[in-house]
C-alpha positions in Angstrom: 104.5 71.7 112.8 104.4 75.7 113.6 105.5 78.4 111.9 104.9 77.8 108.2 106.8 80.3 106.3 105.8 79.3 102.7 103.0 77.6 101.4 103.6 74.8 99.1 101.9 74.6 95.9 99.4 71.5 96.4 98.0 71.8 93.1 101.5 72.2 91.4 102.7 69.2 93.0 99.9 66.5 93.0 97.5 67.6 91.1 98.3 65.3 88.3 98.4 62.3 90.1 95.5 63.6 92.0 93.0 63.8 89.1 94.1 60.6 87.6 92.5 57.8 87.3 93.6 54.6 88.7 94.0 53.2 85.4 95.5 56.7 83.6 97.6 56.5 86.5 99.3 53.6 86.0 99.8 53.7 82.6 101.1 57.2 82.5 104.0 56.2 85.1 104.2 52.9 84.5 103.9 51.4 87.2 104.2 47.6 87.7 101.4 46.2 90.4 104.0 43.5 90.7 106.2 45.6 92.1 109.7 46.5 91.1 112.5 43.8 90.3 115.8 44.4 92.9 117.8 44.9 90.5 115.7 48.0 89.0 115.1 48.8 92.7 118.8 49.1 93.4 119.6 51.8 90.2 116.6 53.7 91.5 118.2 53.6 94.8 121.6 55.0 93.5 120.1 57.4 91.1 117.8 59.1 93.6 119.9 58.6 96.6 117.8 57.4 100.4 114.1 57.9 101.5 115.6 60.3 104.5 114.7 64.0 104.6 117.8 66.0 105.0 116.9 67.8 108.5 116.6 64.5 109.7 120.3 63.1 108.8 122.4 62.2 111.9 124.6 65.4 113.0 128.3 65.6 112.2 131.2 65.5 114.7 132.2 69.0 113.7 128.3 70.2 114.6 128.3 68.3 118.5 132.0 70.4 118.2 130.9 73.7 117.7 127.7 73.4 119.3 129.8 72.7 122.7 132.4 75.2 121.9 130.1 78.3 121.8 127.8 77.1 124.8 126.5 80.2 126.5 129.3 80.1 129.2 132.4 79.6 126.8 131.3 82.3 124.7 131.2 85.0 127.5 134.9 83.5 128.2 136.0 83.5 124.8 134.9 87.5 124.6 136.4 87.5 127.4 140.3 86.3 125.9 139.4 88.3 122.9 139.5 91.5 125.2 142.5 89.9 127.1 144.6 89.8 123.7 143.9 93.8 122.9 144.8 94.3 126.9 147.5 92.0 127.7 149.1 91.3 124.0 148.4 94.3 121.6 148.6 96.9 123.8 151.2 95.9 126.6 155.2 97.2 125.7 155.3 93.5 127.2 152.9 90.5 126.1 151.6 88.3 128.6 149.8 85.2 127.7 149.0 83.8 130.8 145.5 84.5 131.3 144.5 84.0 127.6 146.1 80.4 128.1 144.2 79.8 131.4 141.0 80.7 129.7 141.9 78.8 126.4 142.6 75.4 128.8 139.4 76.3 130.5 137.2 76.8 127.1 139.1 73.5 125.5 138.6 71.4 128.7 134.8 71.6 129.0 134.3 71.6 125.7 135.7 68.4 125.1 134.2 67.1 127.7 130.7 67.8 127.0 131.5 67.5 122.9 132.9 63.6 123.5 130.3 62.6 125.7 127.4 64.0 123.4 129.5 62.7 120.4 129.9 59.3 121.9 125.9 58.9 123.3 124.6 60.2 119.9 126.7 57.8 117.9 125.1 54.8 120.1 122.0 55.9 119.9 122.3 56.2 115.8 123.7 52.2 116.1 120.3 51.0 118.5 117.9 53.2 115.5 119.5 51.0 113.4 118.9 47.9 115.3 115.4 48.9 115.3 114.7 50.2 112.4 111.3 50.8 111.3 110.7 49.1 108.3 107.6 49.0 105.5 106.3 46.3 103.2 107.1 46.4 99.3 106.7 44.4 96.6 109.7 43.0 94.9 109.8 40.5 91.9 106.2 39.5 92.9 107.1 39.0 96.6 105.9 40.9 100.1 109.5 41.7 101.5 109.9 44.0 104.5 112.4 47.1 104.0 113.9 49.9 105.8 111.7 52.9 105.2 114.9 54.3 103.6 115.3 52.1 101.2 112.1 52.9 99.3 112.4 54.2 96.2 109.9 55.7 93.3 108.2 53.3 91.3 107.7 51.0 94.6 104.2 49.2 95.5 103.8 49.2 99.7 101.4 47.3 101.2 99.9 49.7 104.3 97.7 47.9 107.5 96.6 49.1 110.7 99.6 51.0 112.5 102.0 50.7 109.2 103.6 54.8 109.2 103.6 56.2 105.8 107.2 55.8 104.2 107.0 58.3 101.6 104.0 60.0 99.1 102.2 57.3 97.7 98.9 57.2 95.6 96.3 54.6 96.3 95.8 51.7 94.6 93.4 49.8 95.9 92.2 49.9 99.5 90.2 48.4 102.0 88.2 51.0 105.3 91.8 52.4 105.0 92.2 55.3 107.4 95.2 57.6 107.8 95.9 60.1 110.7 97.6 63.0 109.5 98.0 65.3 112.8 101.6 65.3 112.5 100.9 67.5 109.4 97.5 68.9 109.5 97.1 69.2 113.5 93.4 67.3 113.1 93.1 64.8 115.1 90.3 62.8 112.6 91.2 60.1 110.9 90.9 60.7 107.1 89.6 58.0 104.6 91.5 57.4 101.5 90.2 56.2 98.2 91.2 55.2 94.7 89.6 57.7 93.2 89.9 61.3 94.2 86.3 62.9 94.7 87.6 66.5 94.6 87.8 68.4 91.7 89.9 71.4 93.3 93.3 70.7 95.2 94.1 73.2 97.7 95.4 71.7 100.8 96.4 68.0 101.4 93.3 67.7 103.6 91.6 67.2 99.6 94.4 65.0 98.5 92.0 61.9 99.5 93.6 59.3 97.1 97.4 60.6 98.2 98.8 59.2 101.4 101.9 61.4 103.1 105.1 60.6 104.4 105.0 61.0 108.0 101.7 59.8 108.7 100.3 56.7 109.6 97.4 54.0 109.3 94.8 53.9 111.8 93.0 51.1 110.2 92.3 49.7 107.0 94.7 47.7 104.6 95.9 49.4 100.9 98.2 48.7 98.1 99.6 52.1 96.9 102.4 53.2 94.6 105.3 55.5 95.5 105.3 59.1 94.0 107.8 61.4 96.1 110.1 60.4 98.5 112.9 62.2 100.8 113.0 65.9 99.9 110.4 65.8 97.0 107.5 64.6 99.2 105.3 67.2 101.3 106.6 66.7 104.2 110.2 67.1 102.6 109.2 70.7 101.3 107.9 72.0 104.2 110.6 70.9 106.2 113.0 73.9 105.9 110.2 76.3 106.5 109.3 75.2 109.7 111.3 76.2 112.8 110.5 73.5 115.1 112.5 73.9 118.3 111.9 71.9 121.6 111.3 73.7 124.8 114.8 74.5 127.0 114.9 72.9 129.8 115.2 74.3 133.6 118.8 73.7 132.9 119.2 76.0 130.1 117.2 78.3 131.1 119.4 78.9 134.8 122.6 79.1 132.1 121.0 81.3 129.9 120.0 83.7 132.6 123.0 83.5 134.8 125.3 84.0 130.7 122.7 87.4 130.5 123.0 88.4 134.4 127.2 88.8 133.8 127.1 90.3 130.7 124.7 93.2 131.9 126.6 93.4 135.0 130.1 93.8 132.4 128.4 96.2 130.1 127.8 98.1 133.2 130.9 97.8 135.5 133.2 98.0 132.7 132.5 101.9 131.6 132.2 102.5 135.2 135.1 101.2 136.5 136.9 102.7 133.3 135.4 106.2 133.5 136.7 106.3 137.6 140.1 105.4 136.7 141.2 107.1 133.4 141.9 110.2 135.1 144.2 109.1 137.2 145.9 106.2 135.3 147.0 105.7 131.8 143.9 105.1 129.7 145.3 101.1 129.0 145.7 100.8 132.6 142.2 102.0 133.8 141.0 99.8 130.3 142.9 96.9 131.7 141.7 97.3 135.0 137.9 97.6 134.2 138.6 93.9 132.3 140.0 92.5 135.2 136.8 93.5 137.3 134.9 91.4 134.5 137.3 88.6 134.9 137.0 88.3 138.3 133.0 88.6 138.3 133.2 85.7 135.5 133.3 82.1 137.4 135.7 80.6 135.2 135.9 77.2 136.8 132.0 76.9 136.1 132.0 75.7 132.6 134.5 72.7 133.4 132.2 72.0 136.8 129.3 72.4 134.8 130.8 69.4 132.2 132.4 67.5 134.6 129.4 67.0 136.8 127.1 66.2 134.0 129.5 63.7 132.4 130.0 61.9 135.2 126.1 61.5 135.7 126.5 59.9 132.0 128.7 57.6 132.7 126.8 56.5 135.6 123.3 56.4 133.7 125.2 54.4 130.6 126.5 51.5 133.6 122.9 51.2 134.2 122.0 51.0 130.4 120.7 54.5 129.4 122.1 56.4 127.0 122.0 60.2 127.1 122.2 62.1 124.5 121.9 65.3 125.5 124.4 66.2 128.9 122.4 68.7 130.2 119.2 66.3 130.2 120.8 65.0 133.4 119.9 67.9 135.7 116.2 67.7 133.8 116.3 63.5 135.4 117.7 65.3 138.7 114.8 68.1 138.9 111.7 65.5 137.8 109.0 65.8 139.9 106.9 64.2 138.4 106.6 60.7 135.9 103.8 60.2 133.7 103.8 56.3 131.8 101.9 54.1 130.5 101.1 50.3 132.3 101.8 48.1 129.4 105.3 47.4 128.6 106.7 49.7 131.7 104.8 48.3 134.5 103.8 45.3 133.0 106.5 42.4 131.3 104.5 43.0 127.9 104.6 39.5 127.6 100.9 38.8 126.7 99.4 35.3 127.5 96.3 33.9 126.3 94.8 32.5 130.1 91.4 31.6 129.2 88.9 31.1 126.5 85.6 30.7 127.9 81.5 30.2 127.1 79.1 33.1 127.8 79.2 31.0 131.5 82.5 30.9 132.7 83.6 27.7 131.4 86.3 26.6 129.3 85.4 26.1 125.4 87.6 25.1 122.4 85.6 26.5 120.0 86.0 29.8 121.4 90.3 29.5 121.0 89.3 27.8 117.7 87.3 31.1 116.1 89.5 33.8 118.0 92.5 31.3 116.0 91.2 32.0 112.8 90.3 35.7 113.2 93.7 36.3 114.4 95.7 34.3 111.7 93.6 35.4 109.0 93.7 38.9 109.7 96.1 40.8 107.4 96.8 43.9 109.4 99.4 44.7 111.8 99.2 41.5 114.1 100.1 42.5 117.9 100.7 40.6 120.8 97.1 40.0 121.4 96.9 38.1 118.3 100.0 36.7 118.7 99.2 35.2 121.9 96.2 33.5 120.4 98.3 32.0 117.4 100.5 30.5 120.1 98.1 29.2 122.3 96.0 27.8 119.2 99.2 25.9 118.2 99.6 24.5 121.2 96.4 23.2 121.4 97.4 21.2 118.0 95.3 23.8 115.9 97.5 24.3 113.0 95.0 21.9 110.2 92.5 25.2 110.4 94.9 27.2 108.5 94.4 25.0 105.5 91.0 23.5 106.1 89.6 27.4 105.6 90.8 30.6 103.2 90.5 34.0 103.6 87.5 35.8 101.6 87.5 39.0 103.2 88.8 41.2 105.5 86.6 44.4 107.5 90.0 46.0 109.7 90.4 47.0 112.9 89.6 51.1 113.8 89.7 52.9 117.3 86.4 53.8 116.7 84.4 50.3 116.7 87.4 48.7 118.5 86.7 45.1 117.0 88.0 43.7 113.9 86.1 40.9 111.7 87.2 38.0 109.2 85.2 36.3 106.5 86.6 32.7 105.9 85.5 29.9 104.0 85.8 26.1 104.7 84.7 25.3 101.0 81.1 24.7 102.0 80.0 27.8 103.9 81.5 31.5 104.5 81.8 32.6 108.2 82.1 35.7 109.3 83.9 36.0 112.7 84.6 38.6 114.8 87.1 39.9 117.9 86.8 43.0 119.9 86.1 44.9 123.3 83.4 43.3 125.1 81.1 45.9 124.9 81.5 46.7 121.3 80.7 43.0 120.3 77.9 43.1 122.8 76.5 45.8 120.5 76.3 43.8 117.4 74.9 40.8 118.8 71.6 38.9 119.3 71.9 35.7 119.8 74.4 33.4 122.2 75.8 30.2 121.3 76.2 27.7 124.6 77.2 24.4 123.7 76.0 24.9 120.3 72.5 25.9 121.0 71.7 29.1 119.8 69.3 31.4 122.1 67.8 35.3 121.5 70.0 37.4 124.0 68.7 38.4 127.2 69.4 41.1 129.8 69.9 38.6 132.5 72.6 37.2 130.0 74.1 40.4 129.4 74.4 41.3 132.9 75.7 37.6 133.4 78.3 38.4 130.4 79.6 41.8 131.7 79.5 40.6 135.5 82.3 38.0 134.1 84.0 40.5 132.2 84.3 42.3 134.9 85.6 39.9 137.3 88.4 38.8 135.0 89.3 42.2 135.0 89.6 42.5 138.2 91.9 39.5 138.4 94.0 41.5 136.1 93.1 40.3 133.1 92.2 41.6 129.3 88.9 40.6 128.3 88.0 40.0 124.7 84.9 38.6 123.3 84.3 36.3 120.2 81.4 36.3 117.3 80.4 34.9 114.3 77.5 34.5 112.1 77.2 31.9 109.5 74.2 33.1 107.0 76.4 35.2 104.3 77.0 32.7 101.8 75.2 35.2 99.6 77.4 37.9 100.3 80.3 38.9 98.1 81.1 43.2 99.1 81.6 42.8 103.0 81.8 46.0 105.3 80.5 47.4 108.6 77.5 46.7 107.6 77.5 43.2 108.2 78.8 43.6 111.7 75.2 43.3 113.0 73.0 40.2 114.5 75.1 38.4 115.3 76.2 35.2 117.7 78.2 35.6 120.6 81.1 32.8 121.6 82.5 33.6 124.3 85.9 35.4 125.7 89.4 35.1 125.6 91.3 36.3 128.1 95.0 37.6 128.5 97.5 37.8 131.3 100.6 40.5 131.4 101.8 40.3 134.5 103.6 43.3 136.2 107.1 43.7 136.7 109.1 42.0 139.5 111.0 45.7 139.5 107.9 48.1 139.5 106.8 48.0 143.2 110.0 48.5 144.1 110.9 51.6 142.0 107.7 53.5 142.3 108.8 53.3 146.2 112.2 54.5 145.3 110.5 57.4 143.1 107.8 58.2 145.9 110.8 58.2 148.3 113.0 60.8 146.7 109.6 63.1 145.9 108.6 62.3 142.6 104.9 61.6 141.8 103.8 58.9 139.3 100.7 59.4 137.3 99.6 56.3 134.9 98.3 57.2 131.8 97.2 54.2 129.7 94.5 52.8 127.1 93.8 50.0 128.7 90.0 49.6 131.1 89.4 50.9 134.4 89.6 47.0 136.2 92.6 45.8 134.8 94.9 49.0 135.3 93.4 49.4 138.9 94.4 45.5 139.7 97.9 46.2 138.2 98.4 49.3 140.2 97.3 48.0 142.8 100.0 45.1 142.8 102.6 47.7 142.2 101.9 50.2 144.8 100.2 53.2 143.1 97.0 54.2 145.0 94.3 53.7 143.2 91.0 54.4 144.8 90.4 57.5 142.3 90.6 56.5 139.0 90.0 58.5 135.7 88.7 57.8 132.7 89.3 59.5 129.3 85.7 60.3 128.8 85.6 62.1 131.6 88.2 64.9 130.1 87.4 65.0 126.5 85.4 68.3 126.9 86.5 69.6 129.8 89.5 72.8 130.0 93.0 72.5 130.7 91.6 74.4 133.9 89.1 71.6 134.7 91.7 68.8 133.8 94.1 70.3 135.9 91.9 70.6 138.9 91.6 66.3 138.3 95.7 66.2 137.8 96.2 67.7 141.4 93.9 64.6 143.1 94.3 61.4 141.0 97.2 59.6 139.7 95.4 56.9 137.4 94.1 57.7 133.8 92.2 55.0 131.7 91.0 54.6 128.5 92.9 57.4 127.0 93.9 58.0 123.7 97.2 59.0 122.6 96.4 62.8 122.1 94.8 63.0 125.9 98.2 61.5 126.6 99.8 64.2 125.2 98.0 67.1 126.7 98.2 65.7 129.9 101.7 65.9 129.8 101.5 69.2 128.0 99.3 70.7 131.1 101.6 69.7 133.1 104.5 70.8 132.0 103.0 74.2 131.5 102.3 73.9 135.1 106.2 74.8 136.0 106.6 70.7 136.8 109.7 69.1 135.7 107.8 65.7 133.8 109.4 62.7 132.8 107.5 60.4 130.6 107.9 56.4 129.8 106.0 54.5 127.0 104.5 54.5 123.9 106.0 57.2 121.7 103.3 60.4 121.6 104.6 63.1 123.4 
């Protein structure tokens, strides 16, 4: 968000909520940690109207209307039938309409051409937002129910876990490691924590506001229960809305209109009193006036707007036979000019159809303890369960696993972040708490002394590390995600689990996943290479597995990036690496995002495909 033209009193708003206490809190507003009934849910709903911030609301017709009636072209035309009627209609002893009405048909033709193809690709996009929907988790009459974000009302209690977006102002409950990114409205790209309690005294941005989450932002790990305090207008992000002007950059498109609209009105203003001065000696002033107009007409391509609309729509209705909906007309030439297309591997190149392949010992060979504790971590975890974990829930039920979720209970919980890139469980069987954990082989490395094999537990070596990371490393290569497996057993004595407990530990084992590529994705990056267009992967994922995935779908990959290797280096330096090597790994979403930023600064025309941060 840029150009801030007002400041929005912090202290005014949440201050009170702020300083509360958890319990002052809740007795001052009443809130019910039970959560709302539906029927009280629905009054709210009607009193205080949807969770949707007004600048956000779908566009009218009449808006797509007027927006393609006054493009750049049909407004230099329409000045132009203006001066037509003075010349032809007011003035003349006889009115002619004929080159008013050719204009008019001209103006009216291309704008309903561009306004019901916009119109048309808008309206089905609006229908597919609703199919997918983003939704958020209240409680209702004592029940976890999933909504639509705008269908929360004040008064609600959400449930937030790792990934869950922020579906209006909410204060903190309880919580759990719970962090929150708020770049979409600070610009900082750390992670905040959030607490119950506020521990500053003085409000003055929302950076302080540590016990308030915003609309707008999102969980980057962590689990919370938090009450609803502002939604749609009334929250923060709802206030500053109307004073931000926050415009997207014209395309190459509308910047050729834009110049060619300014290069015929300069050359009007000029010809014009030329032409006019030249001939009003020796005519009658509305004839040398007239005359000068018809210079301007015939400078004026008036055909261009209805080629211009014509062409484009037709590209439309070709992109929407093959399933893409366009919702802007003049993004087609932007598809037509693209040099160059940055995505990302999983879910483009690959089917995003993650299978569990293997779950093996520290040596390579199969073990069903392994499945059995990566089972329980992934069933038992309460935050946003992905496909890894959903892979290991299916697998685990195939292997007739199902009992475990009622032989053991969940104690505790210590979430997934991006920063220790593993996520841990504490269950109990009645008899003993276990502590198990999941996460990127070299993370879990890190917290661990001691290997399991076969049920004999051994101090770690570095011939056994080497060993571990020499398999990791070839199932990488084979194209598969590696994950390792830990537990440790001796916390029966522990009740307050964190981090902390993370720490000597007894490695498992791995699991290992499987998302194939494409059957379509050799064949298109061909077609793209063909017709000129470079394709640069940008992913998360490890160096091994992207390379063997690239490799199967044609994208060179003997140079290969990783984000490390950028964090502190210019846009100059990161440029410099742009112009030699086509494969990024290990990237974050924000290098994402100034990759393709660099390069679009760069004068390239860049498409991008995947996950949405650009």
């Amino acid at each position: 968000m840029s150009n801030v033209k007002e400041e929005v009193n912090i202290e005014k708003i949440y201050g009170t909520e702020c300083s509360l206490s958890k319990e002052e809190f809740i007795k001052k507003y009443d809130i019910n940690e039970n959560g709302l009934s539906k029927e009280e849910a629905n009054n709210r709903l009607n009193k205080y109207g949807l969770n949707q911030i007004k600048s956000a609301k779908p566009k009218k017709w009449y808006q797509y209307f007027f927006g393609s009636l006054f493009s750049p072209f049909n407004s230099i035309l329409l000045g132009i039938a203006c001066v037509l009627f003075y010349t032809d209609v007011y003035l003349a002893e006889s009115p002619s309409y004929a080159n008013i009405i050719v204009i008019a048909i001209l103006v009216i033709s291309s704008t309903l051409l561009e306004f019901f193809e916009e119109f048309s690709s808008n309206k089905a996009a609006e229908k597919l937002k609703e199919l997918v929907a983003t939704t958020t988790t209240v409680v209702r009459d004592g029940e976890e129910i999933k909504i639509p974000i705008n269908q929360v009302v004040l008064g609600d209690i959400v449930k937030l876990s790792a990934g869950s977006l922020i579906p209006a102002d909410l204060r903190v409950l309880d919580a759990k490691d719970l962090y929150v990114g708020q770049s979409s409205l600070t610009g900082e790209s750390e992670a905040v924590k959030k607490n119950v309690e506020s521990s500053a005294s003085e409000f003055d941005s929302i950076s302080e506001l540590d016990n308030i989450c915003f609309m707008g932002t999102n969980v980057i790990s962590g689990s919370a229960k938090c009450a609803v305090i502002k939604t749609a207008d009334d929250t923060y992000f709802g206030k500053v809305a109307h004073t931000v002007s926050e415009t997207k950059p014209k395309s190459a498109f509308q910047k050729g209109i834009e110049n060619i609209s300014k290069l015929l009105i300069k050359f009007m203003f000029i010809l014009i009193p030329i032409i006019f001065i030249l001939n009003v000696n020796k005519h009658s002033t509305v004839t040398a006036f007239t005359f000068a107009v018809a210079i301007a007409i015939c400078i004026t391509p008036l055909l261009l707007p209805v080629i211009l609309s014509s062409s484009l729509s037709k590209g439309a209705v070709r992109m929407s036979k093959k399933k893409t909906i366009v919702k802007k007309l003049d993004a087609i030439q932007s598809f037509g000019a693209m040099n160059i297309l940055c995505t990302d591997k999983t879910g483009t190149l690959t089917e995003d159809k993650i299978v569990l392949e293997k779950y093996l010992d520290i040596h390579g060979e199969e073990d069903y303890r392994v499945l059995k504790h990566a089972f329980l971590n992934s069933y038992f975890q309460t935050g946003l369960r992905g496909n890894i974990d959903e892979a290991v829930v299916n697998r685990a039920m195939q292997n007739e696993m199902e009992e475990y979720t009622k032989k053991y209970k969940l104690i505790d919980e210590i979430p997934f972040d991006f920063s220790r890139r593993r996520l841990s469980v504490i269950v109990s069987d009645g008899e003993k708490k276990q502590l198990i954990t999941k996460g990127a082989v070299e993370e879990i490395l890190n917290i661990c002394t001691m290997v399991d094999y076969k049920g004999e537990v051994s101090g770690i070596t570095k011939e056994i590390k080497d060993n571990i990371l020499k398999i990791s490393k070839e199932l990488n290569q084979d194209g598969l995600r590696v994950i390792a497996v830990c537990q440790k057993n001796d916390i029966n004595d522990v009740e307050d689990f964190g981090v902390k407990d993370e720490k000597n530990m007894v490695l498992l084992g791995f699991i290992g996943f499987l998302d194939p590529p494409k059957e379509s994705a050799k064949s298109a990056i061909k077609e793209l290479n063909e017709a000129g267009i470079r394709v640069i992967v940008l992913t998360g994922d490890n160096l091994e597995v992207t390379k063997c995935i690239c490799k199967k779908v044609g994208i060179n990959s003997d140079s290969i990036i990783e984000g490390k290797q950028i964090e502190k280096l210019s846009d100059a330096g990161v440029l410099r690496l742009l112009k030699n090597n086509n494969i990024f790994v290990k990237l974050s979403p924000i290098e994402k995002a100034r990759i393709v930023r660099i390069l679009h600064e760069t004068d390239n025309i860049v498409g991008y495909m995947g996950d949405r941060n650009k």
